[in-house]
MMTF fields as JSON, N, C-alpha, C and O atoms, coordinates in Angstrom:
{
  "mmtfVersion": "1.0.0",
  "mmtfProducer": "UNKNOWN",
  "numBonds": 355,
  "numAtoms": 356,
  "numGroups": 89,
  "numChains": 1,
  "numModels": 1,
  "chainsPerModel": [1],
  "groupsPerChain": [89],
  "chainIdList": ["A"],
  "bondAtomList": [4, 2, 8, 6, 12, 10, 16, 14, 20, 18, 24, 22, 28, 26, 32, 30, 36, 34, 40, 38, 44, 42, 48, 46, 52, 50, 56, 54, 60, 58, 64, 62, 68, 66, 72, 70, 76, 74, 80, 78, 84, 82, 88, 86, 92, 90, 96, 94, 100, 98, 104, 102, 108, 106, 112, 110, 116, 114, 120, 118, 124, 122, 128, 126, 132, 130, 136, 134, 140, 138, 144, 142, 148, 146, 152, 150, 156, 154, 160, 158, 164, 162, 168, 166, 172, 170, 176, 174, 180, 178, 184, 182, 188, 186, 192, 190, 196, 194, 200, 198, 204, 202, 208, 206, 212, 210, 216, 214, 220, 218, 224, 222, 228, 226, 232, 230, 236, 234, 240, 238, 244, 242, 248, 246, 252, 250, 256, 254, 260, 258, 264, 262, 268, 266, 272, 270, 276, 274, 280, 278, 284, 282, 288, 286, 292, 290, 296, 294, 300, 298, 304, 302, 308, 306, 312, 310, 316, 314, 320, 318, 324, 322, 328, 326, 332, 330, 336, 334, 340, 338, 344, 342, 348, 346, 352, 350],
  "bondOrderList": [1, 1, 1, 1, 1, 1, 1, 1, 1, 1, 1, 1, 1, 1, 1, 1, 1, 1, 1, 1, 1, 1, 1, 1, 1, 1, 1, 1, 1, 1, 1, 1, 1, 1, 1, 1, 1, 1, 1, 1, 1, 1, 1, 1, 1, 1, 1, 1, 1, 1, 1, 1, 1, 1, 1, 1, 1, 1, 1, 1, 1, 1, 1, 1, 1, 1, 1, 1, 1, 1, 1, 1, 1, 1, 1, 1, 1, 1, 1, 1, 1, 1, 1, 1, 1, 1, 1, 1],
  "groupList": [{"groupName": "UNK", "atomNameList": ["N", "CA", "C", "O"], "elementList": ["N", "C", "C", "O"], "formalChargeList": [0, 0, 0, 0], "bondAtomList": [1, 0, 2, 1, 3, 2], "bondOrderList": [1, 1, 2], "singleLetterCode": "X", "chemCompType": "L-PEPTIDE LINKING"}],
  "groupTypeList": [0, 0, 0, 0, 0, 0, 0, 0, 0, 0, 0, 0, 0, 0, 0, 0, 0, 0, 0, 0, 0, 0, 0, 0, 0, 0, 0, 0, 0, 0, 0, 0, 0, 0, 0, 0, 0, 0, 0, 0, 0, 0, 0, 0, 0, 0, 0, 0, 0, 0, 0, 0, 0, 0, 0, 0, 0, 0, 0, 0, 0, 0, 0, 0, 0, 0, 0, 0, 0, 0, 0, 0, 0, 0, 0, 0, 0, 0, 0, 0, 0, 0, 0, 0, 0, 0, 0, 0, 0],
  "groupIdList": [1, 2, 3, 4, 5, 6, 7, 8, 9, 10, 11, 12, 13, 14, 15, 16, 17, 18, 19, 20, 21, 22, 23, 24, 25, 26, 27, 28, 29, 30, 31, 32, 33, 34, 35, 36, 37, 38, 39, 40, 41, 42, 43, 44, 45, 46, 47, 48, 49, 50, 51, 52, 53, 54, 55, 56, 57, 58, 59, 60, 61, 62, 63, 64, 65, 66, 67, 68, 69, 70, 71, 72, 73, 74, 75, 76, 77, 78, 79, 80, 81, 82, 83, 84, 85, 86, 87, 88, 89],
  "secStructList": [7, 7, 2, 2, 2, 2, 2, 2, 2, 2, 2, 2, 2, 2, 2, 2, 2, 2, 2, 2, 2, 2, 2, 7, 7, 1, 2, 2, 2, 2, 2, 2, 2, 2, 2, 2, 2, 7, 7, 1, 2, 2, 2, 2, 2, 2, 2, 2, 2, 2, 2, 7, 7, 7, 2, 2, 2, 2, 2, 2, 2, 2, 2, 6, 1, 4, 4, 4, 2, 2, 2, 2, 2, 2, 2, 2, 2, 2, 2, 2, 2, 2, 2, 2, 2, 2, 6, 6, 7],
  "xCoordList": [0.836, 0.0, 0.879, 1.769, 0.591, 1.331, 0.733, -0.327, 1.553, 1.765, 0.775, 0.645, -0.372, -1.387, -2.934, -3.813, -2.895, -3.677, -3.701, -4.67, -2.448, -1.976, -2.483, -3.211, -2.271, -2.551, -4.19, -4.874, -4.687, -6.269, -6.841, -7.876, -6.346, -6.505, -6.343, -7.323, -5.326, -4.927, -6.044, -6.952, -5.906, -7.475, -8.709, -9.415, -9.195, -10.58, -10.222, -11.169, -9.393, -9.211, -9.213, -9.86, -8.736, -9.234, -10.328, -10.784, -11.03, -12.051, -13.08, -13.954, -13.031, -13.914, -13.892, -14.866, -12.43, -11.967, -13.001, -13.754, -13.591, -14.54, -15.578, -16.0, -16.038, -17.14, -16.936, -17.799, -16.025, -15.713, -15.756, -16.444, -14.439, -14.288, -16.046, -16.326, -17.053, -18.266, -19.121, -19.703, -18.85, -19.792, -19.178, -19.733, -17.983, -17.323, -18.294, -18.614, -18.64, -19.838, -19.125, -18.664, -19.323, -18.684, -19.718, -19.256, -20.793, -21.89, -21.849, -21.465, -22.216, -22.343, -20.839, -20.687, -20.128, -18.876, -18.614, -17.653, -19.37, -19.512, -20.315, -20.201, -21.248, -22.444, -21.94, -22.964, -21.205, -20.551, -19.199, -19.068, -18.539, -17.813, -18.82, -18.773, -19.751, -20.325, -20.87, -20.295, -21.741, -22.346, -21.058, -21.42, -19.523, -18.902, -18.311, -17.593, -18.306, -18.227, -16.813, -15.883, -16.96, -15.336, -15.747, -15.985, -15.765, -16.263, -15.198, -14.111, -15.08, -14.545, -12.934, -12.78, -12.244, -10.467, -10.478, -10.644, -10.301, -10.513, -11.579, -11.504, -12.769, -12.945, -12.436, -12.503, -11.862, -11.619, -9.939, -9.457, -9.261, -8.086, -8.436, -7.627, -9.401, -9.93, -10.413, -10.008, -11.351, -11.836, -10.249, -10.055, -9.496, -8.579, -7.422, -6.732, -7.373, -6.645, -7.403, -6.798, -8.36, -9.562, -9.505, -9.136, -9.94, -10.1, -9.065, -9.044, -7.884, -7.163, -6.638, -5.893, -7.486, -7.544, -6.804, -5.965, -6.886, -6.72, -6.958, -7.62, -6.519, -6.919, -8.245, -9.156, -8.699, -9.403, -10.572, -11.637, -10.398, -11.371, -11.914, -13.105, -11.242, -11.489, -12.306, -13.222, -12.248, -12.661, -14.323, -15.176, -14.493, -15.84, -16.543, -17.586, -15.801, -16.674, -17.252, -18.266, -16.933, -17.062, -18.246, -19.386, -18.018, -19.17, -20.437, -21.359, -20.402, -21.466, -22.238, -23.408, -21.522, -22.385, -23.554, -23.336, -25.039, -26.353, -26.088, -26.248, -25.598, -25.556, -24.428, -24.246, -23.809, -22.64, -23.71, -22.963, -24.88, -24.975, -24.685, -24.414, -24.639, -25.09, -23.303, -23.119, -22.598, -21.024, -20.801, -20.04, -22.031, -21.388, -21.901, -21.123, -23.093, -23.85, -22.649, -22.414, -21.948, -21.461, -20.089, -19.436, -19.848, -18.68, -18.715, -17.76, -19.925, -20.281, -20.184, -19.626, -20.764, -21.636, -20.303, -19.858, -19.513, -18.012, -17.376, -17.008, -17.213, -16.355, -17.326, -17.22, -18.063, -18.943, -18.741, -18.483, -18.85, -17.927, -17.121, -16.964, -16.117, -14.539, -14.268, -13.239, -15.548, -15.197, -15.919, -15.298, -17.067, -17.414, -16.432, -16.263, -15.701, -14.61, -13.64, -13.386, -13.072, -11.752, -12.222, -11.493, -13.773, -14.149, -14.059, -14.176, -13.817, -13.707, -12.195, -11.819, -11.788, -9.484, -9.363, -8.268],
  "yCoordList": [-1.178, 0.0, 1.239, 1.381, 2.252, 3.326, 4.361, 4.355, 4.983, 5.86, 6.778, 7.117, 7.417, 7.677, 6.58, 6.814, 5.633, 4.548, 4.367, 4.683, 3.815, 3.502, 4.265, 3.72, 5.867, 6.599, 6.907, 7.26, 6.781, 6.673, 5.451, 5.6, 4.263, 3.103, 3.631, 3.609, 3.994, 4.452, 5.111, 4.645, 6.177, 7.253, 6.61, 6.859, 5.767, 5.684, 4.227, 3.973, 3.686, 2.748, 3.327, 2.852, 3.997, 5.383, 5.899, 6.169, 6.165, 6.628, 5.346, 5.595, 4.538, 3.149, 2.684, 2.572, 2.374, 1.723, 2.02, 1.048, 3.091, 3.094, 2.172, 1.348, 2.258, 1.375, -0.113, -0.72, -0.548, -1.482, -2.036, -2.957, -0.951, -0.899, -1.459, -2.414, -0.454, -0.312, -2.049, -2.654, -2.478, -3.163, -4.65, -5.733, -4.436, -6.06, -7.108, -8.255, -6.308, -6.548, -5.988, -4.919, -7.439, -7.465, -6.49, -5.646, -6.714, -6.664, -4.803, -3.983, -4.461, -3.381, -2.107, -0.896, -3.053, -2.167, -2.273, -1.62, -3.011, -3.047, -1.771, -1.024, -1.968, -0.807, 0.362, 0.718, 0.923, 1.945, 2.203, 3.294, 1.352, 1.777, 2.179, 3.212, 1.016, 1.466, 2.917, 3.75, 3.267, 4.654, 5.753, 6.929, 5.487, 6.939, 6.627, 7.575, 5.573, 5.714, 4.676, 4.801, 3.859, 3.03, 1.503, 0.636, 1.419, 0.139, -0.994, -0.419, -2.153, -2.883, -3.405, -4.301, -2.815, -3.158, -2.351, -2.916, -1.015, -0.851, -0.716, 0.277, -1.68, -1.431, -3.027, -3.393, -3.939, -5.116, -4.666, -5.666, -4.01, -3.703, -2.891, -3.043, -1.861, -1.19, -2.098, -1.868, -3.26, -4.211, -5.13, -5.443, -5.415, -6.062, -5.445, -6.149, -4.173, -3.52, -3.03, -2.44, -3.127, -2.19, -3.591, -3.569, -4.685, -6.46, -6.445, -6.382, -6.511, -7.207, -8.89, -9.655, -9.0, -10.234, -10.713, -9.891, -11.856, -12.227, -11.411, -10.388, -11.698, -10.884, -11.814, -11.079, -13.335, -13.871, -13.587, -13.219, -13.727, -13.559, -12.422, -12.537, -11.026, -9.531, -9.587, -8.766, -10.798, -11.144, -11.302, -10.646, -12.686, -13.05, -11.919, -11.371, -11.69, -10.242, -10.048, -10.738, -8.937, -7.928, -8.678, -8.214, -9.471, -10.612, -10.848, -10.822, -11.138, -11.752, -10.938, -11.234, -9.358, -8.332, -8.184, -8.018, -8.224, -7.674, -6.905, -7.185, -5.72, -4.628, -4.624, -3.612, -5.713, -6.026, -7.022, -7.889, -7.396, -8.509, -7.823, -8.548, -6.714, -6.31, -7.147, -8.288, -6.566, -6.579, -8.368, -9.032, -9.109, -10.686, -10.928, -11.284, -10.736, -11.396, -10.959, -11.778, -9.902, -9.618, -10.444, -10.816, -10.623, -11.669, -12.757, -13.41, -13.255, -14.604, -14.575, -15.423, -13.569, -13.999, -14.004, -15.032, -12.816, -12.94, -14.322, -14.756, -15.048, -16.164, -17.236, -18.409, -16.914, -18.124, -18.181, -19.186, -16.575, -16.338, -16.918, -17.905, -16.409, -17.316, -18.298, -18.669, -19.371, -20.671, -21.126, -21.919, -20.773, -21.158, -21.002, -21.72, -19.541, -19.268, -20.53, -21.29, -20.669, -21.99, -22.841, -22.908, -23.603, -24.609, -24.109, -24.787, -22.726, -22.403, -22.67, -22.663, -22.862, -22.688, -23.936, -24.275],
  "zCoordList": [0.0, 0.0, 0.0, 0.839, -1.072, -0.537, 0.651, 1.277, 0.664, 2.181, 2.66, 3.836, 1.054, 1.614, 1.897, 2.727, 1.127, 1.316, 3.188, 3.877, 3.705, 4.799, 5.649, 6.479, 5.751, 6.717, 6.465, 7.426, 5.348, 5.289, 5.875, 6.523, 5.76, 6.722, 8.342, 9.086, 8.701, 9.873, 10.356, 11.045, 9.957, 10.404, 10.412, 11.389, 9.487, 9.616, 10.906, 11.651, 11.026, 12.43, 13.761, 14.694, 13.809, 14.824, 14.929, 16.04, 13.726, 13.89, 14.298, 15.128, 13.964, 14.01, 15.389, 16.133, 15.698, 17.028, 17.935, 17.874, 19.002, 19.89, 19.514, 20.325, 18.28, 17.786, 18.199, 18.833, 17.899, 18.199, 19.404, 19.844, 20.185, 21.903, 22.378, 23.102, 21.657, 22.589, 22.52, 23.42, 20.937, 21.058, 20.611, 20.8, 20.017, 19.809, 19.073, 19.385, 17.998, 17.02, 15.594, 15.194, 15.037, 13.799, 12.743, 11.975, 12.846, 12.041, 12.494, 11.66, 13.636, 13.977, 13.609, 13.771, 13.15, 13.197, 11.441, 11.035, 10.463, 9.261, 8.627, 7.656, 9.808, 9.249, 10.157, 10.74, 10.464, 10.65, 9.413, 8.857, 9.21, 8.105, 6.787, 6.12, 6.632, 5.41, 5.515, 4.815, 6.174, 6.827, 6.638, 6.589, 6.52, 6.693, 5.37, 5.054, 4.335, 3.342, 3.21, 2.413, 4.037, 3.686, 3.421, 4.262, 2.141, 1.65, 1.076, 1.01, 0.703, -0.148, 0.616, 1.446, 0.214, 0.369, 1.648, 2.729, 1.552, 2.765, 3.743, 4.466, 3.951, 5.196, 5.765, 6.939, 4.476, 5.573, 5.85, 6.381, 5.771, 6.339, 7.22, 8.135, 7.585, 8.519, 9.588, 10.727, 9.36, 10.514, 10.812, 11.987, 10.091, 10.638, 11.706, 12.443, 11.632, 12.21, 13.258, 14.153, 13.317, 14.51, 15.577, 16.751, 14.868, 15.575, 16.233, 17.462, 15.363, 15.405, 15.109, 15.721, 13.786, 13.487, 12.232, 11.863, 11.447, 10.377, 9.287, 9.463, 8.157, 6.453, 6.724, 7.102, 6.649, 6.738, 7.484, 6.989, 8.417, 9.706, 9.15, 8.861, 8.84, 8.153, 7.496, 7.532, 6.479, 5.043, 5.084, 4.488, 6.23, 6.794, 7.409, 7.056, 8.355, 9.213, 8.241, 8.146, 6.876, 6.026, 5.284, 5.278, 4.867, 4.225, 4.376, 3.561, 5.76, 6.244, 6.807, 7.05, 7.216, 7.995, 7.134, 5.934, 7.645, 6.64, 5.7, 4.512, 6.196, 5.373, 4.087, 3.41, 3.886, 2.821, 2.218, 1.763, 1.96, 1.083, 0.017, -0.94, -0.186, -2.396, -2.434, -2.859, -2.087, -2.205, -2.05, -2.754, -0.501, -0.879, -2.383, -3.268, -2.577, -4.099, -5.118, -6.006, -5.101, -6.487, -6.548, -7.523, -5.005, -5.106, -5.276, -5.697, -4.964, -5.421, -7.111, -7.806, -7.492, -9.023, -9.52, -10.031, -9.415, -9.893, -9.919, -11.01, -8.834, -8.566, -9.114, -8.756, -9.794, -10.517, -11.509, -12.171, -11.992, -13.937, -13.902, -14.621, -12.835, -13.137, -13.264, -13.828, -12.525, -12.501, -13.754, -14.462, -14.122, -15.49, -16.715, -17.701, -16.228, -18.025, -17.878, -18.813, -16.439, -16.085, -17.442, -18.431, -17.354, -18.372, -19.855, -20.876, -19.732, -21.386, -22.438, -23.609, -21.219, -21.594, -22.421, -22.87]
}
């Protein structure tokens, strides 16, 4: 990541962190990133650094929170293309 990516990660982990502190709610701390506008790449480097957990663990949180289904469906449908083109090679 370069150096402003990083410190935009940084900040919005700060900014998040109490959220977290308060409620240690994956779901609840999804729909606060989404709400200030930090979606996709970074908000699971934002939940991983706020947790303190895995890229993985990051990965699920972000996933599974309600308020991420549009983002799980499109990852699904994506990783379904891909596996259908694999049969095209």
């Amino acid at each position: 990541m370069d150096a402003e990516r990083t410190a935009r990660i940084a900040e919005l982990a700060a900014t998040a962190g109490p959220v977290w502190a308060e409620n240690h709610d994956g779901w609840v701390l999804q729909e606060f990133l989404k709400e200030i506008g930090c979606d996709g790449v970074d908000a699971v480097m934002v939940t991983r650094q706020v947790v303190g957990c895995s890229l993985g663990e990051a990965q699920e949180m972000y996933f599974t929170a309600p308020c991420r289904a549009a983002e799980l469906a499109f990852h699904n449908a994506f990783m379904e293309g891909l596996e259908r083109s694999q049969g095209d090679l």
